[in-house]
Backbone as ProteinMPNN parsed JSONL, in Angstrom:
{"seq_chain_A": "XXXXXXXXXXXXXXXXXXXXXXXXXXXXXXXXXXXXXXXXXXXXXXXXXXXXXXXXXXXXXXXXXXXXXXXXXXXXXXXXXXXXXXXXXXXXXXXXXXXXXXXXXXXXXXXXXXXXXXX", "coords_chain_A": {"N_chain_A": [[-14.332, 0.616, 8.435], [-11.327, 2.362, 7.455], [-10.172, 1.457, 5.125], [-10.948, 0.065, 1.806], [-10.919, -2.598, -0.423], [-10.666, -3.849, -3.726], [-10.632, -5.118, -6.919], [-9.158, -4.695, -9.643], [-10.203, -6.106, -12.409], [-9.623, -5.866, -15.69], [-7.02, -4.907, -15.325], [-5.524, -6.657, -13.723], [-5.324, -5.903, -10.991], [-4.494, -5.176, -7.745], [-6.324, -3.031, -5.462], [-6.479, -0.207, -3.401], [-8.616, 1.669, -1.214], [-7.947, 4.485, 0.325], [-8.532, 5.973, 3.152], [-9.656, 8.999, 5.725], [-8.436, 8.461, 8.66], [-5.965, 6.267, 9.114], [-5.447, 3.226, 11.11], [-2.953, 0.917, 12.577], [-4.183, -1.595, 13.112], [-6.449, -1.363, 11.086], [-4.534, -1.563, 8.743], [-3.021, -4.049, 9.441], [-5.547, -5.668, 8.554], [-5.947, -5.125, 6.469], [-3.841, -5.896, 5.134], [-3.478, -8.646, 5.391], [-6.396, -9.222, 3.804], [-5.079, -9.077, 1.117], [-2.949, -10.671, 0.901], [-4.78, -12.879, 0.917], [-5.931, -12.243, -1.737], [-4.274, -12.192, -3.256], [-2.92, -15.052, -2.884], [-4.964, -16.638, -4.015], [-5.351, -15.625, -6.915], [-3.082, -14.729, -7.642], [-2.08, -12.42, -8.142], [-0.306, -9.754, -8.55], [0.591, -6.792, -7.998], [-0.673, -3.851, -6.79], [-2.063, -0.975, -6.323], [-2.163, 1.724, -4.448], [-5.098, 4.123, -3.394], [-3.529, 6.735, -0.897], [-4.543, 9.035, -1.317], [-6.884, 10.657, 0.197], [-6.482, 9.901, 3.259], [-6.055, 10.786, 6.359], [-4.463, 10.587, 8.606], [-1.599, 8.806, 10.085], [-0.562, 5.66, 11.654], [1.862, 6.48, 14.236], [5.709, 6.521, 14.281], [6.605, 4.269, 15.44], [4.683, 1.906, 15.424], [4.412, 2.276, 12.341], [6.522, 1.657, 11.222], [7.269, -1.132, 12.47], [5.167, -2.611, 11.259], [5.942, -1.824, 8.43], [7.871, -3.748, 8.672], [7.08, -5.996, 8.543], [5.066, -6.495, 6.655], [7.357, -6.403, 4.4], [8.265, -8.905, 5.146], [6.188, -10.699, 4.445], [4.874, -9.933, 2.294], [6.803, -9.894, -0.064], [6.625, -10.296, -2.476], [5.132, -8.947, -4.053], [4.339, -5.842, -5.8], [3.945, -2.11, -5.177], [2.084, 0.569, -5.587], [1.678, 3.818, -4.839], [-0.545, 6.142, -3.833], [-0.348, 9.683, -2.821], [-1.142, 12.47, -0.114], [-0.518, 15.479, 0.628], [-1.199, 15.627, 3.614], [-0.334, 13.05, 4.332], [2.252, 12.345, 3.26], [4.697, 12.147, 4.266], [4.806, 10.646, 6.571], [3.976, 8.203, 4.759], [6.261, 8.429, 3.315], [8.261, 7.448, 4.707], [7.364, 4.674, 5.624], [7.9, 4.0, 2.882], [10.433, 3.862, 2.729], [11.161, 2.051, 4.844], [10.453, -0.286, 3.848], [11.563, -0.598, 1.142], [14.12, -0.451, 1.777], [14.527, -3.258, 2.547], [14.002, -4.394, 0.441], [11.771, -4.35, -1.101], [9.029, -3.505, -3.703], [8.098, -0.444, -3.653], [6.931, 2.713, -4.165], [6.111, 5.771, -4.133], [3.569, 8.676, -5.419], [2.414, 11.716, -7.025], [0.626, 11.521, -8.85], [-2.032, 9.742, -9.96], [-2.425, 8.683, -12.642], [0.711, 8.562, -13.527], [1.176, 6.57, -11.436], [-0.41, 4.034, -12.006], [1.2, 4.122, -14.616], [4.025, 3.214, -14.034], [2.924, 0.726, -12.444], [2.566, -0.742, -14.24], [4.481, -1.068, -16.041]], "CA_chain_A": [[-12.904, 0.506, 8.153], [-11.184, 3.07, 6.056], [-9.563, 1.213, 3.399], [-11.792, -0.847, 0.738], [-9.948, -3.525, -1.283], [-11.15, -4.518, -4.463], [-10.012, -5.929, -7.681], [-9.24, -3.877, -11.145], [-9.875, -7.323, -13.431], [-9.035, -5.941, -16.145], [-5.536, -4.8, -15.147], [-4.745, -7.666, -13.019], [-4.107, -5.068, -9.975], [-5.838, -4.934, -6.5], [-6.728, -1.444, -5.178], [-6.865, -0.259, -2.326], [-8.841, 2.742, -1.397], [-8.342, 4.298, 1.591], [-9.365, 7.254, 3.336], [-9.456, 9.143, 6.473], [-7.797, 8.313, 10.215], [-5.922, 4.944, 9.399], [-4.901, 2.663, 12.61], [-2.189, -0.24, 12.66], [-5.104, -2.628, 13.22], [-6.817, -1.337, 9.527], [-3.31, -2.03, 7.946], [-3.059, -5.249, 9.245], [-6.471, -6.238, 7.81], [-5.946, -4.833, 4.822], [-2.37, -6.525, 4.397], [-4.438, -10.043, 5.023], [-7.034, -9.128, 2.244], [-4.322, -8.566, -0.095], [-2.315, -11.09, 1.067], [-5.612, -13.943, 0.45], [-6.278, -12.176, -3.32], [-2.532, -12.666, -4.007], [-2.388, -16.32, -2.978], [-5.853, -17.04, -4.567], [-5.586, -15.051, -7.765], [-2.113, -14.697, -8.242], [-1.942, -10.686, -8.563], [1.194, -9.359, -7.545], [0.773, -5.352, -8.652], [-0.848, -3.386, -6.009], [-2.36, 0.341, -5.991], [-2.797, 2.266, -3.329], [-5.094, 5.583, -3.168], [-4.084, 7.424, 0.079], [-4.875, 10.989, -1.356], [-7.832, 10.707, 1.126], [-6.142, 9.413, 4.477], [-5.611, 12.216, 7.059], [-3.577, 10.08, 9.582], [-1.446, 7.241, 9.669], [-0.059, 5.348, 13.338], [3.163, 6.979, 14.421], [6.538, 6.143, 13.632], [6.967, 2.468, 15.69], [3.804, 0.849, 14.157], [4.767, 2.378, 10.622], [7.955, 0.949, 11.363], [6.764, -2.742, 12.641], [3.961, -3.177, 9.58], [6.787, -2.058, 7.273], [9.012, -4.679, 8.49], [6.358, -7.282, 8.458], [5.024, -6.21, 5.214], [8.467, -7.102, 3.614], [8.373, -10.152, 4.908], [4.969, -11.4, 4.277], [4.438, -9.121, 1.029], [8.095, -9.407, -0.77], [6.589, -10.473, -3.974], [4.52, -7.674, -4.214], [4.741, -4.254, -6.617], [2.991, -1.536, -4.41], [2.422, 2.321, -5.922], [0.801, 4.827, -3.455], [-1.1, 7.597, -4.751], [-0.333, 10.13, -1.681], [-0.896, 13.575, 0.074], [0.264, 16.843, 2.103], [-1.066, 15.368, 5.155], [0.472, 11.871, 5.102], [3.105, 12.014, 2.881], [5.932, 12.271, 5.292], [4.628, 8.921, 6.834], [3.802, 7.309, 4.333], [7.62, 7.926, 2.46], [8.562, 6.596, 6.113], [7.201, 3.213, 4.913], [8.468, 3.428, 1.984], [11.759, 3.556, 3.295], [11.436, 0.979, 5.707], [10.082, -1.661, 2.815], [12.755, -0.81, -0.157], [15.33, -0.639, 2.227], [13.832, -4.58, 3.032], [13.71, -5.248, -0.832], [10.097, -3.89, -1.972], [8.886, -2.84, -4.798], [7.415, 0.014, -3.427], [6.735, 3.75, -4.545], [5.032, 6.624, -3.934], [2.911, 9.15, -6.325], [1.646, 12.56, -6.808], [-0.863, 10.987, -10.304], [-2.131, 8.229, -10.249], [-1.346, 8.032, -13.984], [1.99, 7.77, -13.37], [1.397, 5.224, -10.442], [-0.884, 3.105, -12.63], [2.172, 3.385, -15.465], [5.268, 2.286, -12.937], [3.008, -0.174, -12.059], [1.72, -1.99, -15.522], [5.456, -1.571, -16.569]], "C_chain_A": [[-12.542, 1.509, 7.074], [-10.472, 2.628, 5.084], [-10.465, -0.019, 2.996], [-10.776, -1.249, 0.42], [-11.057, -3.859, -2.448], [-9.92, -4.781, -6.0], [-10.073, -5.02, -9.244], [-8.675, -5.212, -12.104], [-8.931, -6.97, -14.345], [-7.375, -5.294, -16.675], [-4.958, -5.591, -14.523], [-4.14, -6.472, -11.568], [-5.012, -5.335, -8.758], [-5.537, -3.894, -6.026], [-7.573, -0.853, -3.899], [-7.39, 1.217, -1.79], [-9.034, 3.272, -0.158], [-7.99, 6.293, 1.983], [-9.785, 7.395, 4.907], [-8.411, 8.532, 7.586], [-7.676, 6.514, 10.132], [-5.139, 4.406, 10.286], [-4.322, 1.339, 11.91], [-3.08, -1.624, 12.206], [-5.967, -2.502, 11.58], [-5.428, -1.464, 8.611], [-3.139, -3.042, 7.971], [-4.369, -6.036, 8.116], [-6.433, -6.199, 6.398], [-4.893, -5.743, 3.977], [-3.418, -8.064, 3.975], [-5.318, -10.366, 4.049], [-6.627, -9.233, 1.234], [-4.194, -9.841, -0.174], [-3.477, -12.828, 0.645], [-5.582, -13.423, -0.758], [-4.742, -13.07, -3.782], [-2.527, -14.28, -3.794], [-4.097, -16.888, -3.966], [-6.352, -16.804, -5.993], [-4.136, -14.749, -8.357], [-1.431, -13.169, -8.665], [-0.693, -10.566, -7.645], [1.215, -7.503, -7.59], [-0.375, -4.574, -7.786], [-1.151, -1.694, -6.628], [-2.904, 1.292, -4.99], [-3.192, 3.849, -3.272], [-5.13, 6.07, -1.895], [-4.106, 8.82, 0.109], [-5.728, 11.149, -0.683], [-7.413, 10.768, 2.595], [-5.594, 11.036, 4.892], [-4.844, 11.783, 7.949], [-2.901, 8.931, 9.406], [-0.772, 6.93, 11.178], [1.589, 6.334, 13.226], [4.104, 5.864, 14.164], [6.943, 4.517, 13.924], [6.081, 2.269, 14.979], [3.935, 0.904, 12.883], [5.952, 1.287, 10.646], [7.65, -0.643, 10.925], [5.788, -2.813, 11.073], [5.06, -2.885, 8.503], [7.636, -3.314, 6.961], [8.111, -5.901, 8.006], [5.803, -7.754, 7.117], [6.143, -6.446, 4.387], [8.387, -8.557, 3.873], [7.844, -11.236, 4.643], [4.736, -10.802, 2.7], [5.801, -9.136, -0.218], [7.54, -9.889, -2.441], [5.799, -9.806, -4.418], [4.502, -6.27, -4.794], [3.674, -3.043, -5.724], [3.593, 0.19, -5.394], [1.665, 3.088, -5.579], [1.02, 5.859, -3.6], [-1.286, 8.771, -2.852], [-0.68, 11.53, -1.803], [-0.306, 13.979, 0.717], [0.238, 15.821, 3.289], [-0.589, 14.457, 5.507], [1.697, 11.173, 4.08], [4.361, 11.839, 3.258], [5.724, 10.664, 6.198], [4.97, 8.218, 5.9], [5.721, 7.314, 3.271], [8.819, 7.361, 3.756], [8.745, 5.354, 5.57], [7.455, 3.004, 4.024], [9.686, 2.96, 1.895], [12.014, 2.04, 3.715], [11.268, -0.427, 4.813], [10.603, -1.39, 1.968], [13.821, -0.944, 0.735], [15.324, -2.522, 2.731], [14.39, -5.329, 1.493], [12.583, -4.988, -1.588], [10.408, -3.534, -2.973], [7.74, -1.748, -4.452], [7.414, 1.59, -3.717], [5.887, 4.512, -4.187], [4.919, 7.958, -5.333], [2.124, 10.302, -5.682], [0.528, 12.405, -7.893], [-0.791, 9.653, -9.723], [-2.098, 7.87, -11.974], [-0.037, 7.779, -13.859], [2.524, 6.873, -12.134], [1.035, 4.327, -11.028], [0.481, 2.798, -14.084], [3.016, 2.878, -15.012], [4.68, 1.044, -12.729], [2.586, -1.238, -12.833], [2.945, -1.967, -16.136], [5.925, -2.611, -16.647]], "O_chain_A": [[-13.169, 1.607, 6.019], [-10.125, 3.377, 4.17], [-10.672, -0.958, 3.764], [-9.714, -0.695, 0.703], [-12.217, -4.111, -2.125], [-8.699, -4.629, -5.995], [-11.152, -4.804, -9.795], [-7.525, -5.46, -12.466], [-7.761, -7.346, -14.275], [-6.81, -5.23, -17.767], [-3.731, -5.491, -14.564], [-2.97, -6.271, -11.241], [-6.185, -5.688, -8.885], [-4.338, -3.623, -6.087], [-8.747, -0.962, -3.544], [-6.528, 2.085, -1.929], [-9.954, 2.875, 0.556], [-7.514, 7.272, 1.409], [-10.185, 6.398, 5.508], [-7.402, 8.066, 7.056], [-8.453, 5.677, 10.589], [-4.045, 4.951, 10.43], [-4.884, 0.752, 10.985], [-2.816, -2.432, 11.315], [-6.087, -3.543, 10.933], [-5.729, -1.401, 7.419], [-3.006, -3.587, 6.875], [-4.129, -6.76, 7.15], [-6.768, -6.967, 5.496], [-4.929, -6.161, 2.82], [-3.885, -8.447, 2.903], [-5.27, -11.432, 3.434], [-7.361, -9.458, 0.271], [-4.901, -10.473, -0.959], [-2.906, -13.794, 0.139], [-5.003, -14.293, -1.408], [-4.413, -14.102, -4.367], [-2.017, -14.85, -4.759], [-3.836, -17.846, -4.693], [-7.344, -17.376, -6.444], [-4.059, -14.528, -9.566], [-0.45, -12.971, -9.382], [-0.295, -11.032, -6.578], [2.195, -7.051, -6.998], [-1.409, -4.821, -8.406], [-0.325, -1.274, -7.438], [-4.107, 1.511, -4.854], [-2.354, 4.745, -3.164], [-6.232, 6.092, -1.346], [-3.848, 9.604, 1.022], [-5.737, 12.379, -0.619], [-7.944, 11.662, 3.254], [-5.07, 11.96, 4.27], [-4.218, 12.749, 8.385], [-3.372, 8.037, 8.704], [-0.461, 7.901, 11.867], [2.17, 6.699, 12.205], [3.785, 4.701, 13.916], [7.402, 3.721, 13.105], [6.317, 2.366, 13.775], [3.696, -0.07, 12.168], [6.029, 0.228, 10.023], [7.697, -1.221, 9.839], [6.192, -3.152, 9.961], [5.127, -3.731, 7.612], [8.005, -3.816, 5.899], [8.497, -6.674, 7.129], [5.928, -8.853, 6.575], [5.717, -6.821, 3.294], [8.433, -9.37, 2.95], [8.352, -12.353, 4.55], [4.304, -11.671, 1.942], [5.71, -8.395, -1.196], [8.252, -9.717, -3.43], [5.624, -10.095, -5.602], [4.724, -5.434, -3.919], [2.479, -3.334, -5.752], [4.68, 0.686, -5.69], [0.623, 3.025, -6.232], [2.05, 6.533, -3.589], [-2.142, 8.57, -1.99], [-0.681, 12.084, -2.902], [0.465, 13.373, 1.46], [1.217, 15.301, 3.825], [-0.232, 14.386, 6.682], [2.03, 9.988, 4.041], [5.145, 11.326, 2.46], [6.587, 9.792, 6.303], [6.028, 7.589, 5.907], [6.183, 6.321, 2.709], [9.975, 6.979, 3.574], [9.802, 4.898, 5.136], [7.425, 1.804, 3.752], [10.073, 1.986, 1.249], [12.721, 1.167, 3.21], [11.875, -1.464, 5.08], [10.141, -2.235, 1.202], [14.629, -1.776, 0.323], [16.335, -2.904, 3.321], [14.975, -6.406, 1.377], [12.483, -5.436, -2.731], [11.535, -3.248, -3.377], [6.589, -1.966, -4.828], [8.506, 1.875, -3.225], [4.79, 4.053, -3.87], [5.869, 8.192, -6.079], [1.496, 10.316, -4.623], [-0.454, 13.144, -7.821], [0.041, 8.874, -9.257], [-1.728, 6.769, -12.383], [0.344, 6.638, -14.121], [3.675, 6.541, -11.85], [1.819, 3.381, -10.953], [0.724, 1.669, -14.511], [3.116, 1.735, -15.459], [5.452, 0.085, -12.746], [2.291, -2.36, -12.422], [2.962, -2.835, -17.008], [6.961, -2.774, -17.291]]}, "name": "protein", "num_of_chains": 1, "seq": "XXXXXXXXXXXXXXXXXXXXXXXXXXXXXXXXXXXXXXXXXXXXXXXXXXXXXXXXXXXXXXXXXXXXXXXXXXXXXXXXXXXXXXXXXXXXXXXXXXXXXXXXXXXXXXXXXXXXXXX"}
C-alpha cells in the first residue's frame, strides 16, 4: 500500500506518508485508519506527505472521496505537503472538501504545514 499512517505522539497529529501510484481503494483505507485513530485517540490534526505520490485516481473518484471525506472526516484539520506531479489533483480535493466545510490545505514546506496545523 502506498500510504503508511502513523502517529506523531508528541504533537498529537497522525501522519500520513504516502508515496508513489495512489488508487481510490488506498484512500479509502487510509481514510478508515484515520478515521479509527480519531475516534480512539481523539486526534483531530492531520498531516499529509504527498511530495512522493506520482498519481492520484482521476477527477470522479477525487471527486466522490472528497465528498465522502467531508462527511465522514468534518472534524478533521488536514495539511498536505504536495508536488509538481500531483498538485493539480490534489488542489482538486482540496476544493471539493473546503467548499464542503474542511479544514483542509495544501503546502510547498512542511514547516509551514506543521505550523497551520499546531496553530
Amino acid at each position: 500500500m502506498p500510504e503508511e499512517v502513523s502517529i506523531l505522539a508528541d504533537l498529537g497529529i497522525i501522519q500520513i506518508d504516502s508515496y508513489g501510484k495512489v488508487t481510490g481503494a488506498d484512500m479509502l483505507a487510509t481514510m478508515e485508519e484515520i478515521l479509527h485513530i480519531q475516534s480512539e485517540r481523539g486526534l483531530t490534526r492531520v498531516f499529509v506527505d504527498a511530495s512522493k505520490e506520482t498519481s492520484l485516481p482521476n477527477t470522479l473518484p477525487l471527486h466522490q472521496f472528497g465528498s465522502m471525506l467531508s462527511a465522514d472526516a468534518m472534524m478533521l484539520r488536514f495539511a498536505v505537503l504536495v508536488n509538481d506531479q500531483v498538485r493539480e489533483d490534489l488542489h482538486f480535493l482540496e476544493t471539493v472538501t473546503k467548499n464542503r466545510g474542511m479544514q483542509v490545505r495544501m503546502f510547498d514546506s512542511r514547516e509551514e504545514a506543521m505550523a497551520w496545523l499546531l496553530e
